[in-house]
N, C-alpha and C positions, 0 to 999 in steps of 0.2 A: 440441514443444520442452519440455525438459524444466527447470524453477527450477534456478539454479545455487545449487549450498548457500554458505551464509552469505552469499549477497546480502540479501536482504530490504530492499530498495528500493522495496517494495509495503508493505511494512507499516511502513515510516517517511515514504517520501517523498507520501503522498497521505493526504488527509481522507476519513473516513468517517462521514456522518453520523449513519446506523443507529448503535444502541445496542451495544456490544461487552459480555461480560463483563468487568468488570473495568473499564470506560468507560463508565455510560451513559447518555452524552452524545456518543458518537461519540469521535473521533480527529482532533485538530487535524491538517496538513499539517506534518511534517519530524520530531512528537513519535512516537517509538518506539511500538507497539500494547503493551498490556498483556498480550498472548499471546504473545507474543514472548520467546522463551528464549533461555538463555546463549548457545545455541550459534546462536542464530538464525533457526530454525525457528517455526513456527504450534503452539503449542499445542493448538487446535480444529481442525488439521485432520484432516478426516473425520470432522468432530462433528455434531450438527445444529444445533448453538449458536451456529455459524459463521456468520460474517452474508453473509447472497445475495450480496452487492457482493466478497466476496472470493474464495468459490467461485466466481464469474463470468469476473472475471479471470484470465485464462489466460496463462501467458509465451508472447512472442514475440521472435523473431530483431529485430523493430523497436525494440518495447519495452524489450528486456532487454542489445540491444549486446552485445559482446565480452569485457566488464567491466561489473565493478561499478558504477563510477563512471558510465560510459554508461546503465546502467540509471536510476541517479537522476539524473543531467542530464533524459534525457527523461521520464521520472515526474514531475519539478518544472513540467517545460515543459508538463507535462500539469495540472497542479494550478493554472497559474497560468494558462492560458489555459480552462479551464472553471471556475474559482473566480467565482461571482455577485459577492463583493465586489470583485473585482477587475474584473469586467468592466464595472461603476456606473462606476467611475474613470476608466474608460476614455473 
C-alpha cells in the first residue's frame, strides 16, 4: 500500500521519541514533525537522517482507513493505548 498524499497522520498523530532534525527531543503526539512540508510530505524521506521509527512504519489498509480522518482516529488509538504515561493511569 501505497501513503495517501497529504494525509500525514503519521507524522502528526503519534510521538517519536528518537531525536528528529529539527526536534531533538522527539515529537510530542498530535504536534506536527518539523519535516513536515507545505504540502505534507516527509522531508527526510530517503534520507539517512530519517529516524528508524519512521522508515519502519509502513502504511496499511488497517492503519491508514479509507480517509484521512480514519488514518488518525486509529494512529491516536494507537498513541494512546502504548503511551507509558498513559498506561500508569491506567
Amino acid at each position: 500500500m501505497e501513503c495517501r498524499i497529504g494525509c500525514a497522520a503519521c507524522c502528526i498523530a503519534v510521538s517519536i521519541s528518537s531525536p528528529i532534525p529539527g526536534m531533538p527531543d522527539g515529537k510530542p503526539a498530535g504536534v506536527p514533525c518539523a519535516q513536515l512540508t507545505a504540502d505534507r510530505r516527509c522531508a527526510l524521506f530517503g534520507k539517512p537522517e530519517r529516524p528508524a521509527v519512521c522508515g519502519g512504519l509502513q502504511a496499511s489498509e488497517d492503519m491508514c482507513g479509507a480517509t484521512n480522518e480514519e488514518a488518525f482516529a486509529f494512529l491516536a488509538e494507537l498513541e494512546r493505548a502504548t503511551s507509558p504515561a498513559l498506561k500508569r493511569k491506567a
